[in-house]
FIVEX-338749 format. One record per residue (C-alpha): residue number from 1; residue in three letters; x, y, z. Coordinates in pm, 1 decimal, decimal comma. Example, Ala and Ser with C-alpha at 12.3 -4.5 7.8 and 13.67 -1.06 7.14 Angstrom:
ZATOR  seq  type        px        py        pz
ZATOR    1   ala    1230,0    -450,0     780,0
ZATOR    2   ser    1367,0    -106,0     714,0
# end
This chain:
ZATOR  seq  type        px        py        pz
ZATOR    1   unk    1453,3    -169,1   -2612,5
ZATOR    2   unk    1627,1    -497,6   -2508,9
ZATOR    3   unk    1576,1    -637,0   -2192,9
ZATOR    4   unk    1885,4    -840,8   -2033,7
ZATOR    5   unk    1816,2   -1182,5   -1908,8
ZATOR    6   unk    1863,2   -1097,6   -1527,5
ZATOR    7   unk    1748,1    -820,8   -1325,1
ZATOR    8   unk    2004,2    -733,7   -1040,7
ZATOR    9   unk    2067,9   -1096,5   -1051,5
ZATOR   10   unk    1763,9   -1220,7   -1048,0
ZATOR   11   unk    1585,8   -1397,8   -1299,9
ZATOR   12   unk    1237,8   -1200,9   -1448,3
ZATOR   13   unk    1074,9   -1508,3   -1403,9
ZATOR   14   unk    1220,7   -1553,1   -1062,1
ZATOR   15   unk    1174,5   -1194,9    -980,2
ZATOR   16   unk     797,4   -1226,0   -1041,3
ZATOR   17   unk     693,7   -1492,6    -850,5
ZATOR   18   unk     896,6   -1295,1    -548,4
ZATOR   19   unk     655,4   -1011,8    -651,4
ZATOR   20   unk     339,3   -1290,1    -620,0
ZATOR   21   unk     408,6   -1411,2    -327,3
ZATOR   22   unk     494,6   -1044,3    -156,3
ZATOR   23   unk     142,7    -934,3    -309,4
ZATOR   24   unk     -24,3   -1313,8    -175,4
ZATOR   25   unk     142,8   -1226,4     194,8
ZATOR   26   unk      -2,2    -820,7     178,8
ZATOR   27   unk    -347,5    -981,7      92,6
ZATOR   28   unk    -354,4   -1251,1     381,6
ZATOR   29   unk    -248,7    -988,6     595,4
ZATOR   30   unk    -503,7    -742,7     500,0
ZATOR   31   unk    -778,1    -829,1     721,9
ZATOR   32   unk    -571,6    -815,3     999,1
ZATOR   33   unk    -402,4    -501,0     936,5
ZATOR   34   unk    -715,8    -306,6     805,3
ZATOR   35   unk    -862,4    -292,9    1176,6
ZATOR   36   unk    -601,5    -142,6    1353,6
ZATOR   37   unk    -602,6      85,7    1045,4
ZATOR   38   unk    -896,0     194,3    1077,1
ZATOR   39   unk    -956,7     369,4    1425,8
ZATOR   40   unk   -1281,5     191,9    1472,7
ZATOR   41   unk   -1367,0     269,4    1119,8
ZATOR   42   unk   -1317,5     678,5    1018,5
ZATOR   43   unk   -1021,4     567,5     823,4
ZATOR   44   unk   -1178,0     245,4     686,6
ZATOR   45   unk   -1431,8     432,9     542,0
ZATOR   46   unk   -1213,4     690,9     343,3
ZATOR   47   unk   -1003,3     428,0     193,5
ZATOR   48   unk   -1352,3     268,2     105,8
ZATOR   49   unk   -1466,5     619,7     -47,4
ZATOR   50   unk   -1157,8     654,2    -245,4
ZATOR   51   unk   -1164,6     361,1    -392,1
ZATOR   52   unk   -1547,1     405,3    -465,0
ZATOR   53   unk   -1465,7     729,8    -650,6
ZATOR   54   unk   -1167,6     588,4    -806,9
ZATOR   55   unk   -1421,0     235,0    -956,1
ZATOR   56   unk   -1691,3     545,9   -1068,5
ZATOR   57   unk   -1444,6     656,4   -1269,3
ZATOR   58   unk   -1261,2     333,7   -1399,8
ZATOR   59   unk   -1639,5     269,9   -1539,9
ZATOR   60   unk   -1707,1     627,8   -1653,3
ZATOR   61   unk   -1408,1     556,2   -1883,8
ZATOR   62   unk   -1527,9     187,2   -1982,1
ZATOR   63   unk   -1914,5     323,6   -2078,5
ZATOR   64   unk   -2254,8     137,5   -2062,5
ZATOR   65   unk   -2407,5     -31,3   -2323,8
ZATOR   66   unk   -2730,9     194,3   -2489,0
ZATOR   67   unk   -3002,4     149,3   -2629,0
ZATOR   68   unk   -3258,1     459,7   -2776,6
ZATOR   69   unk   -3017,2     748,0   -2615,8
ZATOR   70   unk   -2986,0    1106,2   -2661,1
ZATOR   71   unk   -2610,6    1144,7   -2554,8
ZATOR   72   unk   -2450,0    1490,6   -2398,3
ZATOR   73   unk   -2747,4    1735,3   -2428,3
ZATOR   74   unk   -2655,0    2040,9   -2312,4
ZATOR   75   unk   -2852,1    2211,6   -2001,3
ZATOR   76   unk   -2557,0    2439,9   -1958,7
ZATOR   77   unk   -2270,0    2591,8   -2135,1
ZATOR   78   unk   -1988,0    2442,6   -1940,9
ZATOR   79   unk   -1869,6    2075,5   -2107,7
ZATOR   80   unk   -1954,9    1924,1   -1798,2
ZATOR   81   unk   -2369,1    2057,6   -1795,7
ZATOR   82   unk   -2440,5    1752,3   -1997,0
ZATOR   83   unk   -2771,9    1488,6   -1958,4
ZATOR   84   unk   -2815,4    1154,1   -2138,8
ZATOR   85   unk   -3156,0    1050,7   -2234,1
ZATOR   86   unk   -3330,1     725,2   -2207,5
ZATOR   87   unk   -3580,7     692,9   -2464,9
ZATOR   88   unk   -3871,5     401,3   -2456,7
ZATOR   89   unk   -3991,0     321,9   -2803,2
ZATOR   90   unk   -4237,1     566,7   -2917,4
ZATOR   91   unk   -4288,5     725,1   -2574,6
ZATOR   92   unk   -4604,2     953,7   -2500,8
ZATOR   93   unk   -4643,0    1127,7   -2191,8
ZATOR   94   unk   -4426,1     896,1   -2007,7
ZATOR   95   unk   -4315,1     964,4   -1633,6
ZATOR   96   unk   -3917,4    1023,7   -1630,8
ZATOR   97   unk   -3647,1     937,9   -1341,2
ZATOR   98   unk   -3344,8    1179,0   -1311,3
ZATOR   99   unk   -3031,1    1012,4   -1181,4
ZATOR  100   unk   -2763,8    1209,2   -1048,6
ZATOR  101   unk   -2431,4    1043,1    -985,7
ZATOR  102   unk   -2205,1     984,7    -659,9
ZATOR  103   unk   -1816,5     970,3    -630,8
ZATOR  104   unk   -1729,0    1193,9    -366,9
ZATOR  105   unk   -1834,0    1566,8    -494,7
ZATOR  106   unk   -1538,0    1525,2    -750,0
ZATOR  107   unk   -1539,0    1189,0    -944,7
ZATOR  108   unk   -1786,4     974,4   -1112,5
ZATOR  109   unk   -1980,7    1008,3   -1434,3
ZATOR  110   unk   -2305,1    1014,7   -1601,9
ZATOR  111   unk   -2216,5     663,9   -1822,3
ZATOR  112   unk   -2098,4     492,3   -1514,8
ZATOR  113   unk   -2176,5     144,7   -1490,9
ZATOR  114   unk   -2349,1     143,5   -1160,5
ZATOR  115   unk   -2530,6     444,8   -1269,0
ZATOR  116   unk   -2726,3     339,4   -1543,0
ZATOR  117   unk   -2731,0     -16,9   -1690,3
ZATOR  118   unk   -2973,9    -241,2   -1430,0
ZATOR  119   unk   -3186,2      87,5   -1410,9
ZATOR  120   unk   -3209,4     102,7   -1799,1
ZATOR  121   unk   -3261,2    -230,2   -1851,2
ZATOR  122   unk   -3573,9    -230,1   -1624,8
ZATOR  123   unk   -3717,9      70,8   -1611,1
ZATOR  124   unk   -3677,4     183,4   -2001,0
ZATOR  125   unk   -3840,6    -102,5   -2149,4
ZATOR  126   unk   -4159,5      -4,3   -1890,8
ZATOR  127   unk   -4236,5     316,5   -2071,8
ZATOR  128   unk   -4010,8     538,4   -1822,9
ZATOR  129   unk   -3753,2     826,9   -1937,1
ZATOR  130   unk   -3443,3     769,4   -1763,8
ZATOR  131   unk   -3218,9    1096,2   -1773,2
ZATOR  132   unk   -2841,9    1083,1   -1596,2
ZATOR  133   unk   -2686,2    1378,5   -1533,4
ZATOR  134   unk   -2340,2    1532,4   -1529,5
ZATOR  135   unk   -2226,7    1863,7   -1359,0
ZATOR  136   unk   -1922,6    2034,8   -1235,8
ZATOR  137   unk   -1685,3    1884,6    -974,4
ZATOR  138   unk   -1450,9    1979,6    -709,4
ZATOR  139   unk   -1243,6    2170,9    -663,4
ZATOR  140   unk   -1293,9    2368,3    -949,2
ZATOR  141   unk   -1660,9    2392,4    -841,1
ZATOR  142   unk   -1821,4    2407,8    -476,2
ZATOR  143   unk   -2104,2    2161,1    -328,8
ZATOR  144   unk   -2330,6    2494,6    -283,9
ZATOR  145   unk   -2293,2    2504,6    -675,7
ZATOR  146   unk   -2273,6    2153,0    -758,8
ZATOR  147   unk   -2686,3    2193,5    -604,4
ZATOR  148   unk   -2733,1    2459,5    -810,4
ZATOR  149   unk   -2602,7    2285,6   -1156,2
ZATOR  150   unk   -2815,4    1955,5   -1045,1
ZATOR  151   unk   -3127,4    2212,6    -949,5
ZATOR  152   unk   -3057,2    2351,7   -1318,0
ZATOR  153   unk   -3045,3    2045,9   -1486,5
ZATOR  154   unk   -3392,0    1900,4   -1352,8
ZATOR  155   unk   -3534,8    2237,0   -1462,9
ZATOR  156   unk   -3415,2    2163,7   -1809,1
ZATOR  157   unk   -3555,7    1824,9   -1811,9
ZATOR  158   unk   -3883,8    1985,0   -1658,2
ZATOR  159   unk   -3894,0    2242,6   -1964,3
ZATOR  160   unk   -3818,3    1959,7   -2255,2
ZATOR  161   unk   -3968,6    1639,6   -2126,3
ZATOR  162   unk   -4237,2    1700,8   -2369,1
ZATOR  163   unk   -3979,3    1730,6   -2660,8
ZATOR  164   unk   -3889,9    1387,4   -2532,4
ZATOR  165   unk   -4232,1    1192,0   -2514,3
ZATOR  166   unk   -4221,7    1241,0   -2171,1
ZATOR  167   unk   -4479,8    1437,4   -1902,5
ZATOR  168   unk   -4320,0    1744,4   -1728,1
ZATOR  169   unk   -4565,2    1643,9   -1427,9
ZATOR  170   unk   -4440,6    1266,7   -1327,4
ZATOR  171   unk   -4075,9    1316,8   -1260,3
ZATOR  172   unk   -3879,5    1181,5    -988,6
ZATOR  173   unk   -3535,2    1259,8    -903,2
ZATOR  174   unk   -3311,8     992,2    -782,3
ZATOR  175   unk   -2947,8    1048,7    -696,2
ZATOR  176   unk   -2658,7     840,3    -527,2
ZATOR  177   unk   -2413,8     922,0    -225,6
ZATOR  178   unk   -2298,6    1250,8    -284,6
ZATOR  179   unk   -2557,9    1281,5    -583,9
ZATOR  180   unk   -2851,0    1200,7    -299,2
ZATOR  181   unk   -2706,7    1448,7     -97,1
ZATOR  182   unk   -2777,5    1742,3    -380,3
ZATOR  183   unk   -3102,8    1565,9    -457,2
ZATOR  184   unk   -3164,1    1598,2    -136,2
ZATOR  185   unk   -3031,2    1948,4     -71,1
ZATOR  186   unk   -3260,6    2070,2    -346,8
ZATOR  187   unk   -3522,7    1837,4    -200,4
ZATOR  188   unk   -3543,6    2001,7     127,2
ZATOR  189   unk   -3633,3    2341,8     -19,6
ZATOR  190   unk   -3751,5    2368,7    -350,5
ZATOR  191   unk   -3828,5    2722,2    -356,4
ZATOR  192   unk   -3505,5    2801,6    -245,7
ZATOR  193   unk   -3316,5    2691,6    -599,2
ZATOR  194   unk   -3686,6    2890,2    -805,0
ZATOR  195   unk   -3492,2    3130,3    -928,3
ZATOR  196   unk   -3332,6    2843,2   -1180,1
ZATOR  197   unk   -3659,9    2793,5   -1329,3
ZATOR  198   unk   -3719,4    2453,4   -1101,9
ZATOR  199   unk   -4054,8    2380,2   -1031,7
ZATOR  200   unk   -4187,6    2118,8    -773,8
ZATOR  201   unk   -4169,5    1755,7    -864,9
ZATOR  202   unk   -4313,1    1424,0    -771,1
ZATOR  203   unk   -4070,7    1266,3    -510,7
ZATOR  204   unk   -3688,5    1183,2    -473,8
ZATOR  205   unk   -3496,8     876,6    -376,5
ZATOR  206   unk   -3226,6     918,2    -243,5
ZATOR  207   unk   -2941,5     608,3    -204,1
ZATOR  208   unk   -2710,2     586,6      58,2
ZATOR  209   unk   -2634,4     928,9     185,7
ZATOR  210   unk   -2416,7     987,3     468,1
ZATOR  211   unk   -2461,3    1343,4     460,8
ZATOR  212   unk   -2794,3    1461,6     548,2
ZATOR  213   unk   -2671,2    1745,0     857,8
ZATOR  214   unk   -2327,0    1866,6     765,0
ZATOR  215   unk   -2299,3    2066,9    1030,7
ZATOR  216   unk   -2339,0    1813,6    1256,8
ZATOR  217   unk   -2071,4    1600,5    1061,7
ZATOR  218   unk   -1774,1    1858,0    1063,9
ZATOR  219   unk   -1824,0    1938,2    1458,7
ZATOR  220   unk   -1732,5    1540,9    1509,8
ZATOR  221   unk   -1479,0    1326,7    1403,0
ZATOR  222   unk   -1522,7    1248,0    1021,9
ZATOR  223   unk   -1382,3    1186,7     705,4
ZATOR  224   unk   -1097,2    1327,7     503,3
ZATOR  225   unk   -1317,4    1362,5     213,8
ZATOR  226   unk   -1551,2    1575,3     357,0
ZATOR  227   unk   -1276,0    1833,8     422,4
ZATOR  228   unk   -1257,3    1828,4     129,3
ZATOR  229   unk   -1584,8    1911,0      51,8
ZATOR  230   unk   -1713,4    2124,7     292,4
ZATOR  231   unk   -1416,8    2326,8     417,6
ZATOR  232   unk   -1370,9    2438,2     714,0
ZATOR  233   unk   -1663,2    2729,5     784,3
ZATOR  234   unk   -1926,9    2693,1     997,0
ZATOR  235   unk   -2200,5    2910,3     805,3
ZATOR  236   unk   -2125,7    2730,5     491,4
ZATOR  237   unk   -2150,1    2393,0     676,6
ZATOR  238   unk   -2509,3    2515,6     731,0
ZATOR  239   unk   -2586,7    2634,4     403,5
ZATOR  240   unk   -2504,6    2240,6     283,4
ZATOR  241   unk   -2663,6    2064,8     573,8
ZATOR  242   unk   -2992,2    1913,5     379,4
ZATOR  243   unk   -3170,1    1860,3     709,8
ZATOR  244   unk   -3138,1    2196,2     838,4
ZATOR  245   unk   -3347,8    2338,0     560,1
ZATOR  246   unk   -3581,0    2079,6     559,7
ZATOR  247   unk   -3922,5    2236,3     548,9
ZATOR  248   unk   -4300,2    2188,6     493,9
ZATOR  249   unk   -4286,5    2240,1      69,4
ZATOR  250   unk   -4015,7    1970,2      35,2
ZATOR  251   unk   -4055,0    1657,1    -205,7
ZATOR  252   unk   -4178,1    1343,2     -79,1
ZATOR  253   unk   -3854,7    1109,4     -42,8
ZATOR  254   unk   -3743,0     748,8      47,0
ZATOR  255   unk   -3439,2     744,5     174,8
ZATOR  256   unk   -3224,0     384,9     100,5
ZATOR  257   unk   -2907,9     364,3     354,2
ZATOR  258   unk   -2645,8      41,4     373,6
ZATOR  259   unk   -2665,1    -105,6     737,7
ZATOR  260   unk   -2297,6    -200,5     643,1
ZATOR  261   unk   -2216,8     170,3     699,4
ZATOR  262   unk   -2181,5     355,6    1056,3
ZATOR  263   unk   -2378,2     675,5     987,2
ZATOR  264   unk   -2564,9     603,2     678,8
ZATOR  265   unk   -2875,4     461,3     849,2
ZATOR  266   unk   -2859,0     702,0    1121,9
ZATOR  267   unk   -2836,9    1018,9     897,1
ZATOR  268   unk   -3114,5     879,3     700,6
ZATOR  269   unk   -3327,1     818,7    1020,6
ZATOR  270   unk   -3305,5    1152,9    1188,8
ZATOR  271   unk   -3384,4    1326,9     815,2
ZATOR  272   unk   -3676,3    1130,3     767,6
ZATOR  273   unk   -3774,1    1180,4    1147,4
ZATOR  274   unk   -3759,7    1539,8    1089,1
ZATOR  275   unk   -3997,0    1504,9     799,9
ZATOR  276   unk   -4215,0    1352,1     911,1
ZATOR  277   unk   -4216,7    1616,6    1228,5
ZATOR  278   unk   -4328,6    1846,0     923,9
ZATOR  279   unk   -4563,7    1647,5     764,4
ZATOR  280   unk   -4358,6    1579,2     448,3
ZATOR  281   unk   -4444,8    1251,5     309,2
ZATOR  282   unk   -4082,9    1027,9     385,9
ZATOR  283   unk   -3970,7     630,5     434,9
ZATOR  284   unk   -3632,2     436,7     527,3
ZATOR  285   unk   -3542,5     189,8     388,1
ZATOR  286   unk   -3239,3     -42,4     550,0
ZATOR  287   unk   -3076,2    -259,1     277,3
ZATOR  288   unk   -2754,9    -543,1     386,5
ZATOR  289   unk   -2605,0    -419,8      42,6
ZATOR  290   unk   -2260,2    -229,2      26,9
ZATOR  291   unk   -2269,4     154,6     -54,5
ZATOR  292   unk   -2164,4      76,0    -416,0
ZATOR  293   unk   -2458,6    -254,3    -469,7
ZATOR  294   unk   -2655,2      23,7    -326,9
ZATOR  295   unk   -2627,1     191,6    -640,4
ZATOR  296   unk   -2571,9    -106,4    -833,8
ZATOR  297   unk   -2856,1    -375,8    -751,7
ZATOR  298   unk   -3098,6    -120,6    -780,1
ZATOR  299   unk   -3286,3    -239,7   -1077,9
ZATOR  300   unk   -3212,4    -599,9   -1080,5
ZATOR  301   unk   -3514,4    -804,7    -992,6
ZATOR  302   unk   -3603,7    -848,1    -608,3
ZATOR  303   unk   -3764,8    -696,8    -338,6
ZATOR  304   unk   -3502,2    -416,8    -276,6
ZATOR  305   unk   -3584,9    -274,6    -670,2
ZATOR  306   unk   -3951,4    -374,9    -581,5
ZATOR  307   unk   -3966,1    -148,7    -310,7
ZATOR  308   unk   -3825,5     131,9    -453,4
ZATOR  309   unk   -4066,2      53,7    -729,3
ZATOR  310   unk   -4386,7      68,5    -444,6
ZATOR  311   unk   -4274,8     431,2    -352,7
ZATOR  312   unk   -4249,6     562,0    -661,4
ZATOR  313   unk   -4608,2     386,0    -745,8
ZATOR  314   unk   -4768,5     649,9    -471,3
ZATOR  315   unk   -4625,5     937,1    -641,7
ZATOR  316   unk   -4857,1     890,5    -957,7
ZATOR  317   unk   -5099,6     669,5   -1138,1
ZATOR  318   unk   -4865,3     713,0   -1446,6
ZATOR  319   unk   -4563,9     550,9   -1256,9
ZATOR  320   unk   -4792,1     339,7   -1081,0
ZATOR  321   unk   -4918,7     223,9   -1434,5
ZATOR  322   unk   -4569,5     201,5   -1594,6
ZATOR  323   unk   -4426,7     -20,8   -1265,1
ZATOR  324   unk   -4716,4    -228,5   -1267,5
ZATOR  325   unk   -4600,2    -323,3    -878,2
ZATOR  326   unk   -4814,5    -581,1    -708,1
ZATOR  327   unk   -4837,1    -492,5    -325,8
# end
C-alpha cells in the first residue's frame, strides 16, 4: 500500500512530532495526575498490578537464558501442569528450591525473567535444584484450585527429586505475589492438600504477598483484581484466607514484603505474628525494593539475597552447606 505525502493535511513528519510532544506533555503531567487518581492509593495499586501482570507476561514471551534444563515436564495432564528443571552439573543429593510464579492469579509464566535468571545464576552453580512451576490460571481455573495444582506439583518434585540428583528431604518452596500466596496457602496446612500425595517440607519463602487474610481484604476497601479473584462469597473468602488456617504443622516461612506497598508489610506482620502465637518457626523481612525487584533482585549479590540465603541455611545442613552463608 502507498502512503500519500500528507495526512489530513498534515505532514507524517509533522504529524509525529505533534504525537511526541502530546506523549512528552501526558508524561510531565503524570505525577501530578496519578495522585488524585489514585484515592489515596487503591487505584494506584491496580494500575501498578496490571501492569505487573502485563511485564510477567511481556517476559514469559521473551524467555530466559538456560543452562542444564529439563524444560515442560509434565506433573499433570493439562498443558499448563508443566515444571522446568534446574540441573547443577553432576548433582547428588542436592537440596532443591521450588518457585512458583506471581501475576495476579491469571498471568505470568514459569520462563519469566524475574522468575528465574538472578536465582539461576546463583543458586544453580551452588549445587541447588531450582524447579519453576506453571499451573492453571483464571478464570478458567479458581485460586482454591490454583493451591491444589501448586500442592500437586511440589508432590511431583517430592516423588522425582531423586531422578534428578536431588534429595526429596531438603526442599524449600518459594513463590512470588500471588504465587506466595498459594505457597503460603498450602504452607499454612499441609495436611490439608495430603490427599495429593504432598508430604511436609523444609520451609517456604514467601515474596511480597498482600494476601495473607482474604477475608479480611474483601470486607474493606480493596482492589479490582481481587474481585477478580476471590469473588464475592464469604465462605470461599475463608477457604483462601492463608492466615485463617494457619496451624501448629505448618512450614517454617520468611515472609519478604516491599515497605513501598500499603498492606504488604502489614499482612506479612500479622501472619507471622500469628505463627509465632503457634509456635511455627516464622521471620519478616522489610525490603525498600518495589513488588516486582522483590522478585527480581532476589539473587543478585547483597544482603537482601544474603538473608534469604541465612533462613534457608537453618532449614538444613545440606542448604546450609550449598549457601556457604557467613553470619
Amino acid at each position: 500500500m502507498r502512503w500519500n505525502n500528507t495526512m489530513n493535511g498534515v505532514k507524517p513528519r509533522t504529524h509525529r512530532r505533534t504525537i511526541s510532544r502530546f506523549m512528552l506533555a501526558m508524561l510531565l503531567l503524570a505525577p501530578t495526575l496519578l495522585p488524585q487518581w489514585s484515592h489515596a492509593g487503591p487505584l494506584r495499586e491496580l494500575w501498578q498490578a496490571r501492569r505487573q501482570a502485563q511485564s510477567e507476561e511481556q517476559e514469559a514471551r521473551g524467555g530466559a537464558s538456560k543452562g542444564q534444563v529439563l524444560e515442560n515436564v509434565a506433573y499433570g495432564s493439562s498443558d499448563q501442569e508443566r515444571l522446568d528443571i534446574y540441573l547443577p552439573h553432576q548433582p547428588h543429593q542436592a537440596p532443591l528450591i521450588v518457585m512458583v510464579h506471581g501475576g495476579g492469579w491469571r498471568g505470568g509464566d514459569k520462563d519469566s525473567r524475574s522468575v528465574v535468571v538472578n536465582k539461576i545464576e546463583r543458586w544453580v552453580p551452588r549445587g541447588l535444584i531450582f524447579v519453576t512451576v506453571n499451573y492453571p490460571m483464571l478464570p478458567d481455573t479458581s485460586v482454591l484450585q490454583q493451591a491444589n495444582y501448586v500442592a500437586r506439583a511440589l508432590a511431583y518434585v517430592e516423588q522425582h527429586a531423586a531422578q534428578w540428583g536431588g534429595d526429596s528431604q531438603q526442599i524449600v518452596l518459594m513463590g512470588h505475589s500471588a504465587g506466595a500466596h498459594l505457597s503460603a496457602l498450602i504452607g499454612a496446612d499441609p495436611g490439608r492438600f495430603a490427599s495429593l500425595g504432598l508430604k511436609p517440607w523444609l520451609g517456604t519463602v514467601l515474596l511480597d504477598s498482600a494476601a495473607m487474610d482474604v477475608e479480611s481484604i474483601m470486607s474493606s476497601r480493596h482492589l479490582r483484581l481481587y474481585d477478580d479473584a476471590f469473588g464475592n462469597d464469604p465462605g470461599y473468602w475463608h477457604e483462601v484466607s492463608p492466615i485463617l488456617y494457619l496451624g501448629h504443622q505448618a512450614a517454617p516461612f520468611l515472609a519478604v514484603c516491599s515497605s513501598r506497598r500499603q498492606t504488604s508489610c502489614e499482612e506479612a506482620e500479622r501472619f507471622a505474628s500469628k505463627a509465632q502465637q503457634l509456635q511455627v518457626s516464622s521471620s519478616v523481612l522489610r525490603e525498600d525494593l518495589s513488588h516486582r525487584d522483590i522478585n527480581l533482585q532476589l539473587g543478585t549479590e547483597g544482603d537482601y539475597t544474603r538473608t534469604v540465603e541465612r533462613f534457608m541455611s537453618g532449614l538444613s545442613a545440606g542448604l546450609a552447606a550449598a549457601l556457604k552463608v557467613k553470619s
